[in-house]
ModelCIF file with pLDDT and N, C-alpha, C, O atoms, coordinates in Angstrom:
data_MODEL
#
_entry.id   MODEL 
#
_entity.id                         1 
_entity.type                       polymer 
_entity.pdbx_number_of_molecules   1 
#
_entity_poly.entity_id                      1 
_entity_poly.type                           'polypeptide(L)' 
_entity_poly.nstd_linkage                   no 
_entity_poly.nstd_monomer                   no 
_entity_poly.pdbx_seq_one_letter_code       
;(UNK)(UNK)(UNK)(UNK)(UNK)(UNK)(UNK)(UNK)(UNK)(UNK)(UNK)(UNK)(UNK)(UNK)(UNK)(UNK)
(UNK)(UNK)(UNK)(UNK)(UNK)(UNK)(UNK)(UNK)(UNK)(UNK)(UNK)(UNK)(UNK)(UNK)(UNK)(UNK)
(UNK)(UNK)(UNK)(UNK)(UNK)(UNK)(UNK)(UNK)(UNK)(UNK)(UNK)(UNK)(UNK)(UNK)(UNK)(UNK)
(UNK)(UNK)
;
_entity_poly.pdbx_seq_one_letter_code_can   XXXXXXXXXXXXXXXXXXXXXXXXXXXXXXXXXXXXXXXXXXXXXXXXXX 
_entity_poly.pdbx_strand_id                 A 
#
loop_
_entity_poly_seq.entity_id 
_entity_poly_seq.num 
_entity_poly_seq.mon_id 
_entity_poly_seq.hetero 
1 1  UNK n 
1 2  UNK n 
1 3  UNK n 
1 4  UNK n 
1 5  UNK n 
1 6  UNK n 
1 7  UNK n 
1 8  UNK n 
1 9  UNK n 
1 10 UNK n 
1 11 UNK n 
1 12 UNK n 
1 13 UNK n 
1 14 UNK n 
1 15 UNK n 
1 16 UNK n 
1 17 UNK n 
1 18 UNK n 
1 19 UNK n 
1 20 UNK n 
1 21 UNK n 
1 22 UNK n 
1 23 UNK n 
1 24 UNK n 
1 25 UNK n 
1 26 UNK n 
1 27 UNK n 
1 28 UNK n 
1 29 UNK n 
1 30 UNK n 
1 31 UNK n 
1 32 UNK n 
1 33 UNK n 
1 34 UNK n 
1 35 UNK n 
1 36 UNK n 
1 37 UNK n 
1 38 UNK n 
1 39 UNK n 
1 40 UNK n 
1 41 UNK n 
1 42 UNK n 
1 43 UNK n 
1 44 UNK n 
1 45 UNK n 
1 46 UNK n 
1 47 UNK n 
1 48 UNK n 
1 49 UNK n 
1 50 UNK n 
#
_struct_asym.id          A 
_struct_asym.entity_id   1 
#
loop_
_ma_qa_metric.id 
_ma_qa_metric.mode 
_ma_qa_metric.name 
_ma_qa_metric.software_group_id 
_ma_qa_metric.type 
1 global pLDDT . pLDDT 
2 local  pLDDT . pLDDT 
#
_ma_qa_metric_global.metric_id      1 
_ma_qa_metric_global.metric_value   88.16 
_ma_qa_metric_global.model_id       1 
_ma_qa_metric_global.ordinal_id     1 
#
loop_
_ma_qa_metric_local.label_asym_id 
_ma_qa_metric_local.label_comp_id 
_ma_qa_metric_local.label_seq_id 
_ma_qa_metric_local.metric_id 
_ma_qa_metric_local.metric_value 
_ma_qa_metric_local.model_id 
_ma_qa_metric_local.ordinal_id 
A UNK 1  2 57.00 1 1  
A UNK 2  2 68.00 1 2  
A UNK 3  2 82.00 1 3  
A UNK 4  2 86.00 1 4  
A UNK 5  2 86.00 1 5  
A UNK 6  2 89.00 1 6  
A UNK 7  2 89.00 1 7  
A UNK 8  2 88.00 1 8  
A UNK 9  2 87.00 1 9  
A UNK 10 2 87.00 1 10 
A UNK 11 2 90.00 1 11 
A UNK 12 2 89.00 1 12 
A UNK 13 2 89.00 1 13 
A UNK 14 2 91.00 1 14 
A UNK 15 2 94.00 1 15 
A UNK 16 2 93.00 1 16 
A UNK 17 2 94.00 1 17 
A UNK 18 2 95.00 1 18 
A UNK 19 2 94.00 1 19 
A UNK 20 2 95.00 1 20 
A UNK 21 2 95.00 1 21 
A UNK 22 2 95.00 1 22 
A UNK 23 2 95.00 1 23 
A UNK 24 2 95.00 1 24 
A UNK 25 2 96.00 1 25 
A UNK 26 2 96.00 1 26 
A UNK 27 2 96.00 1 27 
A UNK 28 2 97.00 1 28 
A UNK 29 2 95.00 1 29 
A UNK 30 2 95.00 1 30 
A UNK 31 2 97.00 1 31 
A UNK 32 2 95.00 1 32 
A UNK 33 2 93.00 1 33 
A UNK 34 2 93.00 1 34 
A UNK 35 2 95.00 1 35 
A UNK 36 2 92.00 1 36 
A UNK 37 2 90.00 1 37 
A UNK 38 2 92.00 1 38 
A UNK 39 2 91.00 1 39 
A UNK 40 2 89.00 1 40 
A UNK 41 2 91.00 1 41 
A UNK 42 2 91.00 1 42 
A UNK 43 2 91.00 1 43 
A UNK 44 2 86.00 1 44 
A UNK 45 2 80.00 1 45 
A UNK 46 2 78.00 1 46 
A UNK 47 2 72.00 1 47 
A UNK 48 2 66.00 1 48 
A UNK 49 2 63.00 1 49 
A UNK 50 2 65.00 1 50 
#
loop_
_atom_site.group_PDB 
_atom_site.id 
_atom_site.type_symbol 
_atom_site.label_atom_id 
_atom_site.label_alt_id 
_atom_site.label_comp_id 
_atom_site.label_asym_id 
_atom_site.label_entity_id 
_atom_site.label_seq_id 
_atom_site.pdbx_PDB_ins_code 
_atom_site.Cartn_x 
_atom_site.Cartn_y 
_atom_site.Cartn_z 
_atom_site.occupancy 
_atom_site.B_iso_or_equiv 
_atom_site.pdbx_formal_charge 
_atom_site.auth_seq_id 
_atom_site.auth_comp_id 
_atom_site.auth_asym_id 
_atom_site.auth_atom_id 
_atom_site.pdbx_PDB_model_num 
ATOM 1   N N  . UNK A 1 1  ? 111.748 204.322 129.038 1.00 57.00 ? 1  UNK A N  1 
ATOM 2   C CA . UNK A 1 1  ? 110.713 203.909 129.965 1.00 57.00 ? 1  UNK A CA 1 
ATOM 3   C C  . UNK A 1 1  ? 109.402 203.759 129.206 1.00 57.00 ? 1  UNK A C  1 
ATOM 4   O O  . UNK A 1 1  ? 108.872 204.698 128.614 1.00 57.00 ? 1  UNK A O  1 
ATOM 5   N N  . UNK A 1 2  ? 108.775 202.189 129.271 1.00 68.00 ? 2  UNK A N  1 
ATOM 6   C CA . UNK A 1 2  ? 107.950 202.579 129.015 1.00 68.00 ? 2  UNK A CA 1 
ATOM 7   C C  . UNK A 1 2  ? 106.257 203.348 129.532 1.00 68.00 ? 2  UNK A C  1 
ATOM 8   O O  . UNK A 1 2  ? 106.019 203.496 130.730 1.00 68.00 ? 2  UNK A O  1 
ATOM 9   N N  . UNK A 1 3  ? 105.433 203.683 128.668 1.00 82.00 ? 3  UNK A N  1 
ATOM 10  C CA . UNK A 1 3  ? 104.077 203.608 128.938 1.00 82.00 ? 3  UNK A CA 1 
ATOM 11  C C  . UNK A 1 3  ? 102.967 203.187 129.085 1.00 82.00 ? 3  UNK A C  1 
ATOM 12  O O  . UNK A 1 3  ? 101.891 203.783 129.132 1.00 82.00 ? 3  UNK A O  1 
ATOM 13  N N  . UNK A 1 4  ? 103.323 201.668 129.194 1.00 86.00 ? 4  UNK A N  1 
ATOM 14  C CA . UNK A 1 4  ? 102.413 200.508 128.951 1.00 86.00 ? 4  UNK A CA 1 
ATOM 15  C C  . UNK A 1 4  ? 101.861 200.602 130.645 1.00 86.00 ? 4  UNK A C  1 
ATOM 16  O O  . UNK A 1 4  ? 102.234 200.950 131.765 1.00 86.00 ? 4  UNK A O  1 
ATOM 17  N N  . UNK A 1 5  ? 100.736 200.035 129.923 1.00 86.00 ? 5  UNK A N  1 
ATOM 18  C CA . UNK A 1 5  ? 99.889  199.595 131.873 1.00 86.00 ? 5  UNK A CA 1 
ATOM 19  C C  . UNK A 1 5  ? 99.202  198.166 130.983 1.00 86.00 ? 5  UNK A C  1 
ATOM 20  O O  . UNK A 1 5  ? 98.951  198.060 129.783 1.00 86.00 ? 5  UNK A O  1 
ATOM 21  N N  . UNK A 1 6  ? 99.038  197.207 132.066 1.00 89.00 ? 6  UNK A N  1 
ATOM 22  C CA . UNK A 1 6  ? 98.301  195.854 131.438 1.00 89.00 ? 6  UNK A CA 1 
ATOM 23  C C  . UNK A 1 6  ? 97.184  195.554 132.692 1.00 89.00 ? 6  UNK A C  1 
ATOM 24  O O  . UNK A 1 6  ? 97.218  195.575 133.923 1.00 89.00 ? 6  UNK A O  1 
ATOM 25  N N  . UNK A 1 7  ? 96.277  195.291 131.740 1.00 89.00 ? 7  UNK A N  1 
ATOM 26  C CA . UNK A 1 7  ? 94.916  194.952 133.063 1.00 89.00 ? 7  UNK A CA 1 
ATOM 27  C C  . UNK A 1 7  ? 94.659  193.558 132.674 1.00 89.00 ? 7  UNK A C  1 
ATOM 28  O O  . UNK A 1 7  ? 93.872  193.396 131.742 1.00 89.00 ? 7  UNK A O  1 
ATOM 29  N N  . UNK A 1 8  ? 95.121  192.648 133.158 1.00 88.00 ? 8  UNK A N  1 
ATOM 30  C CA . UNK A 1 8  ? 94.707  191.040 134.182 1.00 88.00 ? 8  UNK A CA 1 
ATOM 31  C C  . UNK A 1 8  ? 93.208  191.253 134.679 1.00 88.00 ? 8  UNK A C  1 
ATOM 32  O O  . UNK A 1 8  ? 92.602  191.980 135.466 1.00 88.00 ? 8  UNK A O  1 
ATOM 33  N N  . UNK A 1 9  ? 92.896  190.024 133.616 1.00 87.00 ? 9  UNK A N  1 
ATOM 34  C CA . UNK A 1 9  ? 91.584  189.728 134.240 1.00 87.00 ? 9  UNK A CA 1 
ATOM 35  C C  . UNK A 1 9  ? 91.835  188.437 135.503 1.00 87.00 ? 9  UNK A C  1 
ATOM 36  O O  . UNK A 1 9  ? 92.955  188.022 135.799 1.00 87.00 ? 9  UNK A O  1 
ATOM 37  N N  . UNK A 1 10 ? 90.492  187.924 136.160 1.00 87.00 ? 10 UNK A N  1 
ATOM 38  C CA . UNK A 1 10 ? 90.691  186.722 136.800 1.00 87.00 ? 10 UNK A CA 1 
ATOM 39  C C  . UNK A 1 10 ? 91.477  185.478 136.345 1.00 87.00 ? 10 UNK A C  1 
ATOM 40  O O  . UNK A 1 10 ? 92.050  184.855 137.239 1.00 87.00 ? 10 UNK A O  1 
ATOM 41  N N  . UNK A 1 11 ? 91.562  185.121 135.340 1.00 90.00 ? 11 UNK A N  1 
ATOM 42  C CA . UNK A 1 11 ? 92.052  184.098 134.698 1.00 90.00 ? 11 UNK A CA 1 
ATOM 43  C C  . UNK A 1 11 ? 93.507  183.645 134.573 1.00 90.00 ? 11 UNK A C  1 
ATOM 44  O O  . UNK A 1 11 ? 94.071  182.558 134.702 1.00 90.00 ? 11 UNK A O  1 
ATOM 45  N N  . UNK A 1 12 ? 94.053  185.365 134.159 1.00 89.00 ? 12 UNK A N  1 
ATOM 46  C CA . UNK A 1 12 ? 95.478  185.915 134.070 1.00 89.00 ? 12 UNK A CA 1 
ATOM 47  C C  . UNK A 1 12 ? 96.464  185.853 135.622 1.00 89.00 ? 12 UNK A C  1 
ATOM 48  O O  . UNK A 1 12 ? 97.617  186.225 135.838 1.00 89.00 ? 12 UNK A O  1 
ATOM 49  N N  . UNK A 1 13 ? 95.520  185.269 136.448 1.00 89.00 ? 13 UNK A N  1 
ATOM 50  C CA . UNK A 1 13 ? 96.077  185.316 137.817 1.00 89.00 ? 13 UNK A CA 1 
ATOM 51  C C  . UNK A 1 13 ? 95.417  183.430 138.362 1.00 89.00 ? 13 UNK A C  1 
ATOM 52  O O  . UNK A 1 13 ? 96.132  182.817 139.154 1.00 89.00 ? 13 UNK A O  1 
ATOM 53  N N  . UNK A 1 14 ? 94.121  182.754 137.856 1.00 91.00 ? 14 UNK A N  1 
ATOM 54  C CA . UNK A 1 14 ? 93.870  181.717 138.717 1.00 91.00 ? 14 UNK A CA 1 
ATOM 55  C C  . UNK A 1 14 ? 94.762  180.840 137.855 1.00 91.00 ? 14 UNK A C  1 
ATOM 56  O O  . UNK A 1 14 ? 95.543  179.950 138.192 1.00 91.00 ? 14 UNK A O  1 
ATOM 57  N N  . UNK A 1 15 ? 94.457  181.303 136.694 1.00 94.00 ? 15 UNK A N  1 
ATOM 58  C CA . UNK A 1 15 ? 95.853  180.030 136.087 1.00 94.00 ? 15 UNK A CA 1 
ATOM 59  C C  . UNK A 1 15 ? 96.870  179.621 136.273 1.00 94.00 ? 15 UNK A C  1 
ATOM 60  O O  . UNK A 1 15 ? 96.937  178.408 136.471 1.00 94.00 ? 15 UNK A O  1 
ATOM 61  N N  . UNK A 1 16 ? 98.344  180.565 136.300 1.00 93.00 ? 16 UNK A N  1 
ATOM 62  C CA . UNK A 1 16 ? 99.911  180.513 136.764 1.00 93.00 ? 16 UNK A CA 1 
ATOM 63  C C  . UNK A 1 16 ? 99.421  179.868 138.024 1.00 93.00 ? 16 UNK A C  1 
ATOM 64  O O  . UNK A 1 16 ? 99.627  178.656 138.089 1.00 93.00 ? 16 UNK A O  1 
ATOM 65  N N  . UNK A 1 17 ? 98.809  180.437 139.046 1.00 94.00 ? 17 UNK A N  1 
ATOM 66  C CA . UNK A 1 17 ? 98.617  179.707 140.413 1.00 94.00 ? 17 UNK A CA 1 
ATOM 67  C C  . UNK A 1 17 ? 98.570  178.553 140.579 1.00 94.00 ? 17 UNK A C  1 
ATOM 68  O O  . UNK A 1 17 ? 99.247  177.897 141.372 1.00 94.00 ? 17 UNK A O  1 
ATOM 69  N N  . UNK A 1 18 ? 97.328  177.980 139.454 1.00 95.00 ? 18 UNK A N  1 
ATOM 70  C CA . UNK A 1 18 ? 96.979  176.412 140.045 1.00 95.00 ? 18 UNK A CA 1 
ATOM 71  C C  . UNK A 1 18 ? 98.023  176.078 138.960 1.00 95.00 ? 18 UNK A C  1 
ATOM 72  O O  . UNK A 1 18 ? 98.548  175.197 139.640 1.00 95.00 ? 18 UNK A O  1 
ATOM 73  N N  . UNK A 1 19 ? 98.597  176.068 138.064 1.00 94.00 ? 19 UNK A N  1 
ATOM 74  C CA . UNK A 1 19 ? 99.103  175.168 137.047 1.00 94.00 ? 19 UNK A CA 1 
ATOM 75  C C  . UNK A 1 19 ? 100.403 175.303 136.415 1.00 94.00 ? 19 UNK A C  1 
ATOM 76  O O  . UNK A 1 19 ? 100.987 174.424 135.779 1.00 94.00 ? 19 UNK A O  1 
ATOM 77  N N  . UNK A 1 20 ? 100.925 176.850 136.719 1.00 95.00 ? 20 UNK A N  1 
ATOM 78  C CA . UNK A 1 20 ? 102.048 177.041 136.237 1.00 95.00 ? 20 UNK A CA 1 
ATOM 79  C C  . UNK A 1 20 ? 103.305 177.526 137.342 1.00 95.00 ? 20 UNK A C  1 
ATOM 80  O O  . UNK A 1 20 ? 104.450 177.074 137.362 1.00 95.00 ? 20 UNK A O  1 
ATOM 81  N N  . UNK A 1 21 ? 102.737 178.560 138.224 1.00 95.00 ? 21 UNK A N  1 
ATOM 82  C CA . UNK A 1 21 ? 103.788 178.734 139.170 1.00 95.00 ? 21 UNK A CA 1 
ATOM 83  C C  . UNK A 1 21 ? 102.676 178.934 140.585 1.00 95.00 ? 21 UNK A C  1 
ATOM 84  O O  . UNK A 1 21 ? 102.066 179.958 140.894 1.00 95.00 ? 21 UNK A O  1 
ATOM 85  N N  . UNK A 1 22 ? 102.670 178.049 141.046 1.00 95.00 ? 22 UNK A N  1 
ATOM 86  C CA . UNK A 1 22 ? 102.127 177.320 142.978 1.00 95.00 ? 22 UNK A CA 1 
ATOM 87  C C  . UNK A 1 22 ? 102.917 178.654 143.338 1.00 95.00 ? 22 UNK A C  1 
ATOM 88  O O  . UNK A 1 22 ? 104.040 178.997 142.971 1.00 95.00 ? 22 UNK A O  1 
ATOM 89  N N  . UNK A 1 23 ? 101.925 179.367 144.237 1.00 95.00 ? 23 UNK A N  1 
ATOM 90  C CA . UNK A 1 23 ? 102.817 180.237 145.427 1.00 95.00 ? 23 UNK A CA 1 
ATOM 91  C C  . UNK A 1 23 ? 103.559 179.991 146.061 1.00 95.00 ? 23 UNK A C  1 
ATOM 92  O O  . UNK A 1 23 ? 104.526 180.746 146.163 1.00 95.00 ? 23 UNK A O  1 
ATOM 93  N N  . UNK A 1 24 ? 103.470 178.667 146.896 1.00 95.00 ? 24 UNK A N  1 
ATOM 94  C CA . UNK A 1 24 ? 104.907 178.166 147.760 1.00 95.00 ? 24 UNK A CA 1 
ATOM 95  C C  . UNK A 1 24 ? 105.681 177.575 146.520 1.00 95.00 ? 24 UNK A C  1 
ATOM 96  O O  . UNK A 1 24 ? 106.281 176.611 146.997 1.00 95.00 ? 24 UNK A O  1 
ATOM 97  N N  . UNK A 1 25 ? 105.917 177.633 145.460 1.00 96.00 ? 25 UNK A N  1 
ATOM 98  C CA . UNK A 1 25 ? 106.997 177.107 144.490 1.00 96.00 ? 25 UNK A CA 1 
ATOM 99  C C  . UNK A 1 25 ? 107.761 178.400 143.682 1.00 96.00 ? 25 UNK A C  1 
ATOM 100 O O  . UNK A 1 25 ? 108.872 178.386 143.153 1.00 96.00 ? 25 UNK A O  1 
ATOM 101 N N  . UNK A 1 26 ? 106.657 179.669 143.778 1.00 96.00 ? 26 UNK A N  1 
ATOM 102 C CA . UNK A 1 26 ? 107.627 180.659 143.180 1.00 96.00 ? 26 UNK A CA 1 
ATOM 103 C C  . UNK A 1 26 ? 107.065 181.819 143.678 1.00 96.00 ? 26 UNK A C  1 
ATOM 104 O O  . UNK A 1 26 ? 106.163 182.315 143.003 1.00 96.00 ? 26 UNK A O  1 
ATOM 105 N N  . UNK A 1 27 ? 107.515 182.570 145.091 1.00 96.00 ? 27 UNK A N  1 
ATOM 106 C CA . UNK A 1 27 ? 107.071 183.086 145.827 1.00 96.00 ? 27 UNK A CA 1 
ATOM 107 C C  . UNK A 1 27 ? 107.524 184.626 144.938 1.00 96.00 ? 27 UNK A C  1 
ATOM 108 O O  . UNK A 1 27 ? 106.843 185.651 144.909 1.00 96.00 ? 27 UNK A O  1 
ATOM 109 N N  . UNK A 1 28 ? 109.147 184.352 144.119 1.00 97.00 ? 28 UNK A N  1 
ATOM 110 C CA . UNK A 1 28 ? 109.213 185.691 143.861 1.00 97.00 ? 28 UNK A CA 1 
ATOM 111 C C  . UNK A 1 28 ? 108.688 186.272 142.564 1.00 97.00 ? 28 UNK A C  1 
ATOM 112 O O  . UNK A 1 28 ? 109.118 187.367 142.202 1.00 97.00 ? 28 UNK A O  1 
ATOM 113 N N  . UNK A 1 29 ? 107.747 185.589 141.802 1.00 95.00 ? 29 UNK A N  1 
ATOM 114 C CA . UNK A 1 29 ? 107.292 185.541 140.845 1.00 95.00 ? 29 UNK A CA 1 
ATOM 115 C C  . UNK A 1 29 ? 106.078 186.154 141.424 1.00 95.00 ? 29 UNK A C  1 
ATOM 116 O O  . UNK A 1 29 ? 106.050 187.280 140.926 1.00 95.00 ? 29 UNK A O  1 
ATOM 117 N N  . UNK A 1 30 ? 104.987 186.010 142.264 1.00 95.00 ? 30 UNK A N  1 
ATOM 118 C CA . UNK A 1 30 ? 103.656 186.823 143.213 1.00 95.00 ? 30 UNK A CA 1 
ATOM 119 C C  . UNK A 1 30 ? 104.227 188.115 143.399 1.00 95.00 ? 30 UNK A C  1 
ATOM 120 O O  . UNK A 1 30 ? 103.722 189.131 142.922 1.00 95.00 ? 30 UNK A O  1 
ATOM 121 N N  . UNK A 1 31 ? 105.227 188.099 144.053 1.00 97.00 ? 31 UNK A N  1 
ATOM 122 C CA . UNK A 1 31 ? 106.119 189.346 144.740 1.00 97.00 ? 31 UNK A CA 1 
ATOM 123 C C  . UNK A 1 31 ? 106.068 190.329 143.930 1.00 97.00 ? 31 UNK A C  1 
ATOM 124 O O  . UNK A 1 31 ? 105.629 191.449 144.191 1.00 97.00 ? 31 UNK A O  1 
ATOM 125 N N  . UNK A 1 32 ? 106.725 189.781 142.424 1.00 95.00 ? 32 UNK A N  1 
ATOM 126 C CA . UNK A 1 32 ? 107.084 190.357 141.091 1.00 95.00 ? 32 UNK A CA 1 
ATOM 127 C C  . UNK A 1 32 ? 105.264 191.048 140.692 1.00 95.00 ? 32 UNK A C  1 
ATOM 128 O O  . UNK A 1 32 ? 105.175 192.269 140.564 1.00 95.00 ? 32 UNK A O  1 
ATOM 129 N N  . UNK A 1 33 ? 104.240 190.367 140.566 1.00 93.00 ? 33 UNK A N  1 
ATOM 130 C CA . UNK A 1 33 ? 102.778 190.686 139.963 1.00 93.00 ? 33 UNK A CA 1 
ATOM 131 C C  . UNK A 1 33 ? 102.465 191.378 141.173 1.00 93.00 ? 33 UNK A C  1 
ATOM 132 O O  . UNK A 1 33 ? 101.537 192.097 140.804 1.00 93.00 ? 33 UNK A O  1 
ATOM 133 N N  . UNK A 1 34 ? 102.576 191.520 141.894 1.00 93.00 ? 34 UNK A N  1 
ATOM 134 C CA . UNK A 1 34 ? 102.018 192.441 143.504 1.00 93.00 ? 34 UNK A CA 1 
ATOM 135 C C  . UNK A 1 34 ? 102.921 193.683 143.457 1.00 93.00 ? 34 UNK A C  1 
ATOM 136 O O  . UNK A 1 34 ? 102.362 194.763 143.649 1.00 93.00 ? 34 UNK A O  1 
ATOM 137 N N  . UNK A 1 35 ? 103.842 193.675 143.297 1.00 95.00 ? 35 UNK A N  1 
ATOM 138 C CA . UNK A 1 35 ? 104.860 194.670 143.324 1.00 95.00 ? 35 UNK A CA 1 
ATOM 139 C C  . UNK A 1 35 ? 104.543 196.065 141.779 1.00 95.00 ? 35 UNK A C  1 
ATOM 140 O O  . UNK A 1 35 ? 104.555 197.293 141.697 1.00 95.00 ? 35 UNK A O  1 
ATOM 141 N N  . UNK A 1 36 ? 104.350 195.141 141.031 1.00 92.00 ? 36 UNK A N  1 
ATOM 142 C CA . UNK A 1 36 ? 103.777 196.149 139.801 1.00 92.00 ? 36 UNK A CA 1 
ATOM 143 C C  . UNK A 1 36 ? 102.355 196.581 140.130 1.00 92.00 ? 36 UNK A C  1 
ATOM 144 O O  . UNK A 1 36 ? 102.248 197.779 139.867 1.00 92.00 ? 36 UNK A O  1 
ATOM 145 N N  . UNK A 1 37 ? 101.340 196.124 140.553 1.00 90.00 ? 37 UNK A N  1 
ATOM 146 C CA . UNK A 1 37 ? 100.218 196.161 140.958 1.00 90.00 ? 37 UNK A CA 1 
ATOM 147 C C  . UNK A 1 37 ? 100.267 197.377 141.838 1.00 90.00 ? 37 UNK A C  1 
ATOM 148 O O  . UNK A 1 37 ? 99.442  198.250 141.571 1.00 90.00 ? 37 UNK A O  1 
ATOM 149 N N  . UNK A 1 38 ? 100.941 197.553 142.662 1.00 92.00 ? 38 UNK A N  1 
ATOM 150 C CA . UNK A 1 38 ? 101.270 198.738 143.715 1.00 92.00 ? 38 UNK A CA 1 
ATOM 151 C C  . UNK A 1 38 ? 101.892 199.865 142.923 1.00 92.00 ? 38 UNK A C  1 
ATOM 152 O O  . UNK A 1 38 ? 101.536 201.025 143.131 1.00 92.00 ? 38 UNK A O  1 
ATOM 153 N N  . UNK A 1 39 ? 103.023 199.495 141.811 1.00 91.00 ? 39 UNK A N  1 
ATOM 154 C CA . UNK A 1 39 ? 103.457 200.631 141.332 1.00 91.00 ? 39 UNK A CA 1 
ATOM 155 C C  . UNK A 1 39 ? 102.739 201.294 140.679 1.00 91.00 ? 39 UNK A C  1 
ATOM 156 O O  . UNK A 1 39 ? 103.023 202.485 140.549 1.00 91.00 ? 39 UNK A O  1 
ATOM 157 N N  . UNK A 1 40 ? 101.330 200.646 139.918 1.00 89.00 ? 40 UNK A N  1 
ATOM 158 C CA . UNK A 1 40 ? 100.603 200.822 138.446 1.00 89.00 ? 40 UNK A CA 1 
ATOM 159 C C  . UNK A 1 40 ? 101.054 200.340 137.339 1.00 89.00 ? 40 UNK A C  1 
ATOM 160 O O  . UNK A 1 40 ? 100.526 200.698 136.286 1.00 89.00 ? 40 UNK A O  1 
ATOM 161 N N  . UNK A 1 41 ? 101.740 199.754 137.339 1.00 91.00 ? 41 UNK A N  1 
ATOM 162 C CA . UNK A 1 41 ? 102.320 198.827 135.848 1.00 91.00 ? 41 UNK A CA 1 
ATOM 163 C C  . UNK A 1 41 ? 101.212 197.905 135.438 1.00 91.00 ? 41 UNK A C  1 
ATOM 164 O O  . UNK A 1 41 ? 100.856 197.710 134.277 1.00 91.00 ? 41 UNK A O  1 
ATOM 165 N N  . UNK A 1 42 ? 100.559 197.199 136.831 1.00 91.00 ? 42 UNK A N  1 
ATOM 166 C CA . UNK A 1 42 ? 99.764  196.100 136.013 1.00 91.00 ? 42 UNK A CA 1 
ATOM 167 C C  . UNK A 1 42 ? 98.282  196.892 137.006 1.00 91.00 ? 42 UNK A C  1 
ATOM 168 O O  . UNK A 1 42 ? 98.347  197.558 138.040 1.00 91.00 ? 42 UNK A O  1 
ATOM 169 N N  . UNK A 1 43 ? 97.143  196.515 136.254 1.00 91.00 ? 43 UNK A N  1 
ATOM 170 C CA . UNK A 1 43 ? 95.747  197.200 136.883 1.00 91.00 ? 43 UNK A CA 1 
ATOM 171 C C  . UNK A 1 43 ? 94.897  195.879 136.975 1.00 91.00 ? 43 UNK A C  1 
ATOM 172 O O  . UNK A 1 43 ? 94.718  195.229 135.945 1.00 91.00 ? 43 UNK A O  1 
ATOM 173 N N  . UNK A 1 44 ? 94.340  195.440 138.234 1.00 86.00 ? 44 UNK A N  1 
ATOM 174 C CA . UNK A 1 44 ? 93.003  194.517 137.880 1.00 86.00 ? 44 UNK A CA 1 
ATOM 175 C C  . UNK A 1 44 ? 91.961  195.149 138.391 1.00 86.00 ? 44 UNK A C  1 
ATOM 176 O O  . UNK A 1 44 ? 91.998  196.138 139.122 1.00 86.00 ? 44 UNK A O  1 
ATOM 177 N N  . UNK A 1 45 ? 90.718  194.388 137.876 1.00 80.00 ? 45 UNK A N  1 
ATOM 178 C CA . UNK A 1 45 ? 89.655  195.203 138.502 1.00 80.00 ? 45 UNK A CA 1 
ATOM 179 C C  . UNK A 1 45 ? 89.038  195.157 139.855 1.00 80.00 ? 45 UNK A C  1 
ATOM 180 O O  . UNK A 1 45 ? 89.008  194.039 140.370 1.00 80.00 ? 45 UNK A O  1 
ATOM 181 N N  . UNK A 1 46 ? 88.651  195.930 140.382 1.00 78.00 ? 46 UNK A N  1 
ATOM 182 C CA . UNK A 1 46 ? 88.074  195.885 141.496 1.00 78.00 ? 46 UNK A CA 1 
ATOM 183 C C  . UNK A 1 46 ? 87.315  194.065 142.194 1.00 78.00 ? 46 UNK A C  1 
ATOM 184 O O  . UNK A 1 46 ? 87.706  193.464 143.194 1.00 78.00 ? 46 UNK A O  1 
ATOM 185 N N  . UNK A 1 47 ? 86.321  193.688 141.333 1.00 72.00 ? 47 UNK A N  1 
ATOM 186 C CA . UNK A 1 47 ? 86.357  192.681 141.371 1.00 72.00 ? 47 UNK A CA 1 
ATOM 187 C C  . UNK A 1 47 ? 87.207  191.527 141.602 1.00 72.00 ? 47 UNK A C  1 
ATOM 188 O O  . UNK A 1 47 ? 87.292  190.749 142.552 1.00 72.00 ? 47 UNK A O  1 
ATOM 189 N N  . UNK A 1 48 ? 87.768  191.608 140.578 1.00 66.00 ? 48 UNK A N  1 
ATOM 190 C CA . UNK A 1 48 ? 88.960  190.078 140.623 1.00 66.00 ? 48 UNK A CA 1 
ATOM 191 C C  . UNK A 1 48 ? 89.684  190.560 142.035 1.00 66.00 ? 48 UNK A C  1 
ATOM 192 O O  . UNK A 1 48 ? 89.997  189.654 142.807 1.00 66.00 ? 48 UNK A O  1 
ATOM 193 N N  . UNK A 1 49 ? 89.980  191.967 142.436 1.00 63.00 ? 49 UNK A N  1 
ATOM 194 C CA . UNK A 1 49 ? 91.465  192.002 143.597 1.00 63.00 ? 49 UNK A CA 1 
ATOM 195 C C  . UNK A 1 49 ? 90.294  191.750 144.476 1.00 63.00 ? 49 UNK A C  1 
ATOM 196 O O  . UNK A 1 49 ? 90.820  190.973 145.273 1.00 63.00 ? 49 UNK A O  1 
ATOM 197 N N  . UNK A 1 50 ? 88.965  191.887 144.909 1.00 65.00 ? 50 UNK A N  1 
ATOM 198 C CA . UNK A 1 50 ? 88.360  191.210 146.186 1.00 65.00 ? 50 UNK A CA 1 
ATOM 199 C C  . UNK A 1 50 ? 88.594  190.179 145.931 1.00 65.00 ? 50 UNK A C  1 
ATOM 200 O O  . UNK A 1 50 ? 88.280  189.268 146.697 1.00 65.00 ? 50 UNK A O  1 
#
């Protein structure tokens, strides 16, 4: 297991969206970055998640 945590800035999230994976085109790919986000695997900052 590892011990890694990764912190996503804004960018790391507006990009895939507009250009690489569209929410209605890969819903389980959001699921997948939201789902770690809840566990603590991935951290953004306060900012970017408003």
């Amino acid at each position: 297991m590892s011990n890694e945590i990764f912190i996503l800035d804004s960018d790391a999230l507006i990009k895939p969206s507009r250009f690489f994976y569209p929410f209605d085109m890969f819903p389980d790919f959001w699921k997948f970055i939201k789902d770690e986000i809840i566990t603590g695997n991935i951290k953004i900052l306060d900012k970017v998640y408003d």
